[in-house]
Phi, psi and omega in degrees: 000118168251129203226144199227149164231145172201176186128326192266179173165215194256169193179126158303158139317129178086358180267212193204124170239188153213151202238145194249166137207129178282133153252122171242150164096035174192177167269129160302332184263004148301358215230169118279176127246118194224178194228136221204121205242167170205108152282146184334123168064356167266174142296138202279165177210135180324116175243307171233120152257137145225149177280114225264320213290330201197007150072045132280166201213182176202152180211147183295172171294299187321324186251359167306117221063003201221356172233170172196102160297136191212171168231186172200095170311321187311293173285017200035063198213110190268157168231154175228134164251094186269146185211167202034043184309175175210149165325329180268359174273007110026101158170170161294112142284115218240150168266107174238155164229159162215146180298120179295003170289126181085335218260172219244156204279339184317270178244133163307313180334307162318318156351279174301027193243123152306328190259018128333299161302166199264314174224160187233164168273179197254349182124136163206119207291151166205129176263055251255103183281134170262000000 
């Protein structure tokens, strides 16, 4: 399973990026796949999920009204679109999946835990100027 990211770089505040990661080497409606961010000296934190199985999704408090997870079943490919960005959306962005086996249809949220996932992308920074 290989999950690639691209998409970051620099960005004024209040400006817009969008971050893609391709997935290969798995069923795609097996997975959820999300984006899980780690700014300098914090812990990482769950920010966006979708459930590839039934397009339900989830967002952290932090990013709410202001990212939007989305998929393209076609390319095997999730995207997150930050828009009004902030200094503080600052961190690595990492691309994760975890397997929908076993885990219960209910709420996405569970979903959306770092030390959960099963696989990761290598990252992709983004950097937001004030």
């Amino acid at each position: 399973l290989q999950l690639v990211e691209s998409g970051g770089g620099l960005v004024q505040a209040g400006g817009s990026l969008r971050l893609s990661c391709a997935a290969s080497g798995f069923t795609f409606d097996d997975y959820a796949i999300g984006w899980i961010r780690q700014a300098p000296g914090k812990e990482r934190e769950g920010v966006s999920v979708f459930r590839n199985s039934d397009g339900s999704t989830y967002y952290a408090d932090s990013v709410k009204g202001r990212f939007t997870i989305s998929n393209d079943r076609a390319k095997n490919t999730v995207y997150l679109q930050m828009d009004s960005l902030k200094p503080e959306d600052t961190a690595v962005y990492y691309c994760a999946a975890v397997s929908l086996l076993g885990k219960s249809s209910a709420t996405v949220q569970p979903l959306c835990v770092a030390d959960g996932m099963d696989y990761w992308g290598k990252g992709a920074l983004v950097t937001v100027s004030s």
